[in-house]
C-alpha positions in Angstrom: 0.0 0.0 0.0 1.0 3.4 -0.8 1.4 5.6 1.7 -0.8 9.4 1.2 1.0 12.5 1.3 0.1 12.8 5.1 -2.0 10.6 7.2 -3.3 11.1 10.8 -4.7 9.1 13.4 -7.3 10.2 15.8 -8.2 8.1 19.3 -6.5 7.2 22.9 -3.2 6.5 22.3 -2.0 5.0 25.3 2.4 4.3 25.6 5.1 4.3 28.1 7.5 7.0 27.2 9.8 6.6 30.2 10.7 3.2 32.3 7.8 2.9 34.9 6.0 6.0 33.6 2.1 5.4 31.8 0.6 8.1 29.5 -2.7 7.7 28.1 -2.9 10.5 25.2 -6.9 11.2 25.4 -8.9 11.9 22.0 -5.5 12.9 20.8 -4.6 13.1 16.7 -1.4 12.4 15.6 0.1 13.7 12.1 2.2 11.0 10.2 4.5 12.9 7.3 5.2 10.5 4.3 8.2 8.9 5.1 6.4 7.7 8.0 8.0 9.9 10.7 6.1 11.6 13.6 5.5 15.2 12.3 3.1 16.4 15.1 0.7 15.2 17.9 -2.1 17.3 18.7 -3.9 17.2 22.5 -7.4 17.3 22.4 -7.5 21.0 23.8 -4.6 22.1 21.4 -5.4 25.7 19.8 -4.4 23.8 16.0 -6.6 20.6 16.9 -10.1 21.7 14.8 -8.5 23.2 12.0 -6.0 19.9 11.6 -8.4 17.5 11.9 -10.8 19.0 9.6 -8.3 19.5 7.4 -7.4 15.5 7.5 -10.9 14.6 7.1 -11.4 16.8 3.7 -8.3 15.4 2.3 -9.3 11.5 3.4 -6.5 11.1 5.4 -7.7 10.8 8.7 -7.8 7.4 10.4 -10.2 7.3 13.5 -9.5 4.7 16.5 -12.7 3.6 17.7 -13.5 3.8 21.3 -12.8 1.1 23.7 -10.0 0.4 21.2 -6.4 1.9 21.9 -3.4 3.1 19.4 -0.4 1.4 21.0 3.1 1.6 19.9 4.0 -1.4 18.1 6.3 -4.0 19.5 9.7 -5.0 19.4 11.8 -7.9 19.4 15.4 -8.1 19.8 16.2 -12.0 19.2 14.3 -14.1 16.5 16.1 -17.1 14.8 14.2 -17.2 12.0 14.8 -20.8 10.5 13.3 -22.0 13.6 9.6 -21.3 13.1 8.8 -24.7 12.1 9.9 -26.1 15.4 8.5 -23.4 17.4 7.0 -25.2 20.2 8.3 -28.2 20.0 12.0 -29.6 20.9 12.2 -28.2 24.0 13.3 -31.5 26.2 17.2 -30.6 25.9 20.2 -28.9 27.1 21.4 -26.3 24.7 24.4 -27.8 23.8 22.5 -31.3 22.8 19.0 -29.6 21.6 21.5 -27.6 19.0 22.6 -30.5 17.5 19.7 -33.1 17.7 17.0 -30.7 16.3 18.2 -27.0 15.4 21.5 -27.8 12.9 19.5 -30.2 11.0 16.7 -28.2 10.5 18.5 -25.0 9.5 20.4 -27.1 7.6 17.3 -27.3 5.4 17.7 -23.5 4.4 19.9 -24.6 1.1 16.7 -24.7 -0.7 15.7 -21.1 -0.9 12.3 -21.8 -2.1 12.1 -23.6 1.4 13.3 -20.4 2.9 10.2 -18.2 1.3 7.4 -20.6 2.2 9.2 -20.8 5.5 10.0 -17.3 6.1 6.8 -15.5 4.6 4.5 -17.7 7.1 7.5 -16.4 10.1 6.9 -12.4 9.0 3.0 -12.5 8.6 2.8 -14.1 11.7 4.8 -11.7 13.9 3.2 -9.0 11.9 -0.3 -11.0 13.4 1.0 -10.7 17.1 1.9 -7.1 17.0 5.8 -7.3 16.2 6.6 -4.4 14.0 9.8 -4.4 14.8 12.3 -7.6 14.7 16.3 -8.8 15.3 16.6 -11.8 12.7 19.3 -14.2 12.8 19.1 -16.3 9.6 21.1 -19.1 8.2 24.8 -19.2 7.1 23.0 -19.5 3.8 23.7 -16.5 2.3 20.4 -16.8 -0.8 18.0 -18.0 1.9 19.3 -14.7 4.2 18.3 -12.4 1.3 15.1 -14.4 0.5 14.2 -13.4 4.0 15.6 -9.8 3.7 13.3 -9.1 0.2 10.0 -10.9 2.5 10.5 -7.7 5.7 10.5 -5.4 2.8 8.0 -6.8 1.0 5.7 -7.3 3.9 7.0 -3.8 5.4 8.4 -4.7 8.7 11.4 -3.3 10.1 13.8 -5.9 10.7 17.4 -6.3 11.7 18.7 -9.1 9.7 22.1 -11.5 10.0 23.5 -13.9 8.1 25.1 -16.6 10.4 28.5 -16.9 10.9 29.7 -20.7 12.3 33.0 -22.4 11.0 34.4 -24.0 14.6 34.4 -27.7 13.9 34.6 -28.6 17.2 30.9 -27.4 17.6 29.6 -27.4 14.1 28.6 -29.8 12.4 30.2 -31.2 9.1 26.9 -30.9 7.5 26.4 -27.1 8.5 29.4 -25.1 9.2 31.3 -22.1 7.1 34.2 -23.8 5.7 36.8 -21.1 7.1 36.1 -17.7 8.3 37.2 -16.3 5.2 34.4 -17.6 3.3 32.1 -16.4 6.6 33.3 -12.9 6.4 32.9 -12.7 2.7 29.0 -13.5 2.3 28.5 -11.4 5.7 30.3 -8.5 3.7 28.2 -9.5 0.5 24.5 -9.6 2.3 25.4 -6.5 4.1 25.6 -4.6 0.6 22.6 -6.8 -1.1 20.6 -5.1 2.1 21.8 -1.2 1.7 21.3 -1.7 -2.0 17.5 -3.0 -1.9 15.8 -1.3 -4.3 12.7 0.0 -1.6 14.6 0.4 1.0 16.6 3.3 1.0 14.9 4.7 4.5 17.1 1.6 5.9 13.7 -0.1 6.7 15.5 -3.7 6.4 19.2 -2.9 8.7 21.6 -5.6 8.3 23.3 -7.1 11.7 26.9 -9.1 12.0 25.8 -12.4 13.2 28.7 -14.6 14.9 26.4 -17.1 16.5 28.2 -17.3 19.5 31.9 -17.6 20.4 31.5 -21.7 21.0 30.7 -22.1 17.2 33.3 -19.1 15.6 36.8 -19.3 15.5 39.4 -16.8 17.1 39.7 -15.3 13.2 36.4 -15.3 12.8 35.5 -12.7 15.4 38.3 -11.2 14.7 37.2 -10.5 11.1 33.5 -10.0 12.1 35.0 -7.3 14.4 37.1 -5.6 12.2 33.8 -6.0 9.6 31.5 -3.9 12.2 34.1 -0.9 12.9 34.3 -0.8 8.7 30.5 -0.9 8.3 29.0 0.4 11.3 26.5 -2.2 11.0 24.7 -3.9 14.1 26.2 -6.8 15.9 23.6 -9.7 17.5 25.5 -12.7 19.0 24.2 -14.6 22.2 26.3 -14.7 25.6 26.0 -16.4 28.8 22.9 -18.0 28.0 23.3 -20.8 29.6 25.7 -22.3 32.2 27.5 -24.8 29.3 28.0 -21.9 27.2 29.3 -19.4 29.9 31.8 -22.5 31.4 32.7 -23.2 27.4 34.0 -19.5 27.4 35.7 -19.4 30.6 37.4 -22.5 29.6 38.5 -21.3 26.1 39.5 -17.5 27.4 40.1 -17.4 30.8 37.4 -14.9 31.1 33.5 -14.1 30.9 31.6 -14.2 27.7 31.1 -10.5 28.0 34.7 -9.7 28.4 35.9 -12.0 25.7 33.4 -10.2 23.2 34.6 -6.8 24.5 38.3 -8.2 23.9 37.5 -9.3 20.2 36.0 -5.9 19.7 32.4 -6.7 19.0 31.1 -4.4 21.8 29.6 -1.2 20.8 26.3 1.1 20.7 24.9 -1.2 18.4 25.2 -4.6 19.5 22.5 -6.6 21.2 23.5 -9.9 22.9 21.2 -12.1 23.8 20.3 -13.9 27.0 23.3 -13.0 29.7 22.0 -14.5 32.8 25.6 -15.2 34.0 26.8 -12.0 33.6 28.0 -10.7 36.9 28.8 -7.0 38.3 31.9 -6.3 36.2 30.1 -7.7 32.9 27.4 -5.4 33.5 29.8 -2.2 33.8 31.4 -3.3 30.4 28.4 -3.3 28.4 27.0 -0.4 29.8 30.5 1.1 28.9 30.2 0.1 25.2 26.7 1.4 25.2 25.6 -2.4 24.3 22.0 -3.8 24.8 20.7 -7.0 25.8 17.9 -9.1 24.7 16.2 -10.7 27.5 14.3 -13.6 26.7 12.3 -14.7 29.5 9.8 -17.5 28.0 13.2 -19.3 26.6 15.3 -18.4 29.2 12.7 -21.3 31.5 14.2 -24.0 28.7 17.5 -23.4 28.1 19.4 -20.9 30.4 19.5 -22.8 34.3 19.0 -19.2 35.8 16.8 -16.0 36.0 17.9 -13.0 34.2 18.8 -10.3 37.3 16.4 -7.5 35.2 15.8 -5.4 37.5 19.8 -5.3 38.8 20.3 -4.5 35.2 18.4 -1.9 34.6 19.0 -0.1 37.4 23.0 0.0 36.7 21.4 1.9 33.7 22.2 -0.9 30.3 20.0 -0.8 27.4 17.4 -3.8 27.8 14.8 -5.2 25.9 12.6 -8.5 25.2 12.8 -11.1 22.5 11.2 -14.4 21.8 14.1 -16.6 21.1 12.5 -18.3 18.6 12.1 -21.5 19.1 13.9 -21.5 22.6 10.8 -19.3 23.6 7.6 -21.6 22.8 5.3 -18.5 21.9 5.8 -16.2 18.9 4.2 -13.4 21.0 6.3 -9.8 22.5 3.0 -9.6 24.7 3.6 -13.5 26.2 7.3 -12.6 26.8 6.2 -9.3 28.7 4.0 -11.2 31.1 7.2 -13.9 31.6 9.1 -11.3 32.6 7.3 -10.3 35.2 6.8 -13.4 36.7 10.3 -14.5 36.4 11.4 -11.1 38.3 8.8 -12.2 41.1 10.2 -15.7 41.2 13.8 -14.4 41.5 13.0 -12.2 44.1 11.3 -14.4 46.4 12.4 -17.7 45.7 11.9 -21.1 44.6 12.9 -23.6 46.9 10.2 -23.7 49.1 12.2 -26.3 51.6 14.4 -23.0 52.0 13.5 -20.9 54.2 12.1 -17.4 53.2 14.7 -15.4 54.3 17.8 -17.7 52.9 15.9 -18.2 48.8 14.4 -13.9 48.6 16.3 -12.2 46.4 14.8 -8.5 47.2 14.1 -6.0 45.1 14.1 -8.0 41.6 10.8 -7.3 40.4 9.0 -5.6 37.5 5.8 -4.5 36.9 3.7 -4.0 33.9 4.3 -0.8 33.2 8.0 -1.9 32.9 7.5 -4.9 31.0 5.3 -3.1 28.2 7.9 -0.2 28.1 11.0 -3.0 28.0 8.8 -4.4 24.9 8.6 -0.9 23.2 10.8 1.8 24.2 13.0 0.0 25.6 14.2 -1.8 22.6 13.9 0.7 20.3 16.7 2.5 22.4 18.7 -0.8 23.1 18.4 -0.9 18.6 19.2 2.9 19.2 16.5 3.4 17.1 13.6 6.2 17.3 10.8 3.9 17.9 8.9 2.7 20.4 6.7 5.7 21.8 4.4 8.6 20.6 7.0 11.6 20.1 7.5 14.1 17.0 10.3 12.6 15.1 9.8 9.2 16.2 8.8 6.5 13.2 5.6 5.8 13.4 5.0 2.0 13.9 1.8 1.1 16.0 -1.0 -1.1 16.7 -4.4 -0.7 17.4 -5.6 -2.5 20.2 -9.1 -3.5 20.5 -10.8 -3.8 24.2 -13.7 -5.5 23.0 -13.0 -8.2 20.4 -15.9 -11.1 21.2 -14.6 -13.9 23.1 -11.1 -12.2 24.4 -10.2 -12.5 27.9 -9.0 -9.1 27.6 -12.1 -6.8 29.3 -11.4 -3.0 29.3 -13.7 -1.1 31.8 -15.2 2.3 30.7 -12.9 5.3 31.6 -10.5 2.9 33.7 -7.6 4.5 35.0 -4.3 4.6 32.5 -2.3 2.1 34.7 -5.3 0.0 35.1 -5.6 -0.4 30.9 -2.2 -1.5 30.6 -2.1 -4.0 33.0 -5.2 -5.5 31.7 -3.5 -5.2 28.4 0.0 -7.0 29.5 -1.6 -9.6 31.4 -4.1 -10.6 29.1 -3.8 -9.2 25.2 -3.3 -12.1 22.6 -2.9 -11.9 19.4 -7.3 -12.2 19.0 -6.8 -8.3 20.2 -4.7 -6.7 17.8 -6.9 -5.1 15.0 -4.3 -3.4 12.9 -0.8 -3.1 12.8 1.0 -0.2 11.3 4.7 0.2 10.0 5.9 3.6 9.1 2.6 5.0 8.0 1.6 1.6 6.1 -0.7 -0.5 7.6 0.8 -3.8 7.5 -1.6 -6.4 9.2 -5.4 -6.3 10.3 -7.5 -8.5 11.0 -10.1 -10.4 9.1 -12.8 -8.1 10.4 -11.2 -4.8 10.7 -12.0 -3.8 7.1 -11.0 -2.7 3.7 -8.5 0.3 5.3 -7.5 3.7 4.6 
């Protein structure tokens, strides 16, 4: 769809512009310029307000948000593996390090056939798109066709994605049968996709970013990283790699290095402002200084990190030393494909770290106080708060900021989402976090395109 010269939206937009802070935005209209930027947002009393709007609805740009229905920022997630949809929910009875080789290598081992890759990938985007994900972190395959198959599907479906082709070539971890022969040949088709994705015809607002993608130090060699490294400095692209997810893979570093995953990563140069790792439960206090040094974000992944990581994600600890965090799904570590499912984890992994899970323990010997979040904080981590860990201007209601949104609706038939009449702001959102699913989400824009709605939601605008 074509985007107008101007479009604006009119209804309660309800966000969370600052950690732990909720604004509900009342009868408010918000002006979208074409490239799909925030150009103003008008409050219901504003002195311009009368003349805007009628000037939206003489032009046919105006796009009204029913009542009882709410315009929503859309949602972001930090860590997708994106071969992995056709196992999502399933294969979940292993360690990492043995649920990598039994299940994950051979099936993205599959991703040679690019014609697998679109039927694959197109159901992945459309179904994100469905639960309210506007904005995604992709790793992909070390295949470099299926990587751009997957690349030309976020444009074509008009989500903003971050997107990696794999990097693997340790054979001590990496199977014969999918591996990069030698880092050279990694670096090469890294450097090669990156291009392929800054010269997409379409895409020259950098809708589609690419990302570096070492899949994590166990699987890369020393040259490797080193090379990936190097690549990101040269570039300036993003950097996605996971670290100390789980207590094989932070022992496997410390074994190899001598020291944490987060300080071998920092060593190799592949920590800056735009790298996201994903996981870090066993990062400890000095960890946490270096990547809030470098400016680098973490994905927490709180539905996989149950599976796969033997430990709960310190959150709140982490946040409050100031680092950029937000969610992601893991997918397929994570068994749901929803932003909104991970957002309700989190909170009640925060409240099982602080008070314990050992009941044969006594209370005082298993709290570990002050760990929790709220809603408010999960909803913002989910939004804001990964549009700044992406250092990207999304994530909120603000002039300047892109719009991406969804519109929420409080009284789809049959949802277990219930929205009293005039409810308080706080009281909206939690209902929202605890109980939203994908049923709720009515429309979903990207940039001033509406990219998803629902069956019964209508033709469009």
């Amino acid at each position: 769809m074509t985007p107008p010269s101007q479009r604006a939206f009119l209804g309660d937009a309800l966000h969370t512009p600052a950690r732990g802070e909720i604004e509900l935005l009342a009868d408010t209209l918000i002006e979208v310029d074409p490239a799909g930027a925030i150009r103003a947002i008008h409050r219901k009393d504003g002195a311009q307000t009368p003349a805007v709007l009628a000037r939206h609805r003489a032009a046919g740009t105006l796009v009204t948000v029913a009542k009882g229905h709410y315009l929503m920022p859309g949602l972001v997630d930090l860590h997708v593996h994106a071969p992995q949809w056709p196992q999502l929910g399933l294969a979940l009875d292993l360690p990492l390090e043995e649920w990598l080789q039994a299940y994950t290598f051979p099936l993205e081992a599959r991703y040679a056939d690019a014609r697998y890759a679109r039927r694959i990938y197109e159901s992945l985007v459309g179904g994100l798109l469905a639960n309210g994900t506007t904005t995604a972190m992709y790793f992909g395959t070390i295949h470099l066709a299926a990587t751009q198959v997957l690349a030309d599907i976020c444009l074509e479906r008009f989500q903003r994605a971050l997107i990696g082709r794999v990097a693997m070539d340790d054979p001590g971890q990496c199977p014969a049968f999918y591996r990069d022969s030698c880092a050279d040949i990694a670096e090469s088709e890294t450097r090669t996709f990156i291009d392929y994705v800054r010269s997409m015809a379409g895409n020259e607002s950098g809708l589609i970013l690419p990302a570096i993608t070492p899949r994590f130090i166990p699987a890369c060699s020393d040259e490797l990283l080193r090379g990936l490294a190097r690549l990101a400095r040269e570039t300036g692209c993003h950097v996605q790699t996971h670290c100390s997810e789980s207590d094989w893979e932070h022992k496997f570093v410390l074994d190899r290095y001598g020291v944490t995953d987060t300080a071998a990563l920092q060593r190799l140069g592949l920590l800056s402002r735009r790298t996201i790792l994903a996981h870090g439960n066993f990062i400890d206090g000095p960890d946490i200084a270096t990547i809030l040094a470098a400016g680098a974000g973490i994905a927490h992944c709180p539905l996989s990190n149950v599976y796969f990581s033997d430990a709960v994600f310190p959150l709140h600890r982490v946040l409050e030393r100031g680092v950029h965090v937000g969610l992601g799904t893991d997918i397929s570590g994570g068994a749901s494909p929803s932003i909104l499912e991970n957002a309700r984890q989190a909170v009640i992994a925060s409240r099982m770290l602080e008070s314990g899970v050992a009941a044969r323990v006594s209370r005082a010997a298993r709290r570990s106080p002050g760990s929790r979040i709220d809603a408010a904080t999960a909803f913002w981590l989910a939004t804001a708060g990964g549009g700044i860990a992406l250092d990207l201007r999304i994530g909120l209601f603000r002039e300047g900021y892109q719009f991406d949104a969804i519109i929420l609706d409080g009284r789809t038939p049959g949802s277990n989402l219930h929205l009293e009449p005039n409810a308080a702001p706080g009281e909206i959102l939690q209902r929202i976090v605890y109980h939203a699913t994908r049923t709720d989400i009515r429309e979903v824009w990207v940039a001033n395109r509406r990219v998803h709605a629902r069956p019964d939601a209508g033709a469009g605008h």
